[in-house]
C-alpha angles and dihedrals in degrees: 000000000000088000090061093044095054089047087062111059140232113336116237093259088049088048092048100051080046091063089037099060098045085053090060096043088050085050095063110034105042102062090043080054095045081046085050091048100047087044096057087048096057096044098061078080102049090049099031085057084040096064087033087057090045094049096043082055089055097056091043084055101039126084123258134188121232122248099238108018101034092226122154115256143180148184085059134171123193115214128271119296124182162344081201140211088012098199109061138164151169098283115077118226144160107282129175135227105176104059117111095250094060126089128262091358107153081061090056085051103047091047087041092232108166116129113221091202130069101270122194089191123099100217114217113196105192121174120196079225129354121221139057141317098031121170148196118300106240089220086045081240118163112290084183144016120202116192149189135201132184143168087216102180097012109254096122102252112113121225101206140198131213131193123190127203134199138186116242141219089255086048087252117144098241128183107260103218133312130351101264112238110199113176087344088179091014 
């Protein structure tokens, strides 16, 4: 009797605790998995405005030599560049910031800005003054906004990022509070 059961087969009720089981499974783990994925999307802004915070740090504190007397500077700023690419939406790809045609693009390149991974984010780099020789704001006031903006599901509402930046005491280019969520999920 139990070889010709095996030969045929599950019985309805195993086949149903089977399925009911799978459908338990898919309702808790796909909409962890579409979370994770929206997730994923909306951090490419946050760490993206992180590394172009760290690396506009890096230019303020390096040395630069100025365009006519070839002295040495610091506490430097380079102009406005972005918002960059214009045109963005919900699918990620390789963009550069560092071609002639896009603007603000020797900013991208002096603060060595280029992204090696598909973005779907357009990057804004707006500083209070560009040049040398900047100094604290007596009020501790933004030097300096980063920002992010992206059509995350394709709806045509922007979540968007912001990043303030200060200059310290010790004439470093610190965050200035939080990291700005605007429409974080639109």
């Amino acid at each position: 009797m139990n070889r010709r059961r095996s030969q045929l087969g599950l019985t309805l009720i195993e086949t149903l605790v089977l399925l009911s089981l799978v459908a338990s499974l898919l309702a808790v783990f796909v909409p962890t998995f579409f979370r994770q994925l929206r997730t994923s999307k909306v951090s490419e802004g946050a760490e993206r405005l992180e590394q172009l915070h760290h690396q506009a740090a890096t230019y303020f504190a390096a040395s630069h030599a100025h365009p006519e007397s070839g002295e040495p500077q610091r506490q430097c700023l380079p102009p406005a560049a972005g918002p960059w690419p214009m045109d963005i939406d919900a699918d990620a790809r390789i963009i550069d910031f560092q071609t002639e045609d896009v603007p603000g693009h020797t900013t991208w390149a002096a603060l060595g800005f280029q992204p090696d991974m598909p973005i779907r984010f357009r990057y804004s780099f707006q500083p209070v003054s560009a040049g040398c020789g900047l100094l604290p704001p007596e009020d501790s006031r933004s030097v300096l906004t980063l920002r992010a903006e992206a059509d995350i599901d394709g709806d045509g509402q922007l979540s968007a990022f912001e990043r303030d930046a200060t200059i310290s005491e010790a004439l470093e280019l610190v965050p200035l509070g939080p990291l700005h969520a605007l429409n974080r999920v639109e």
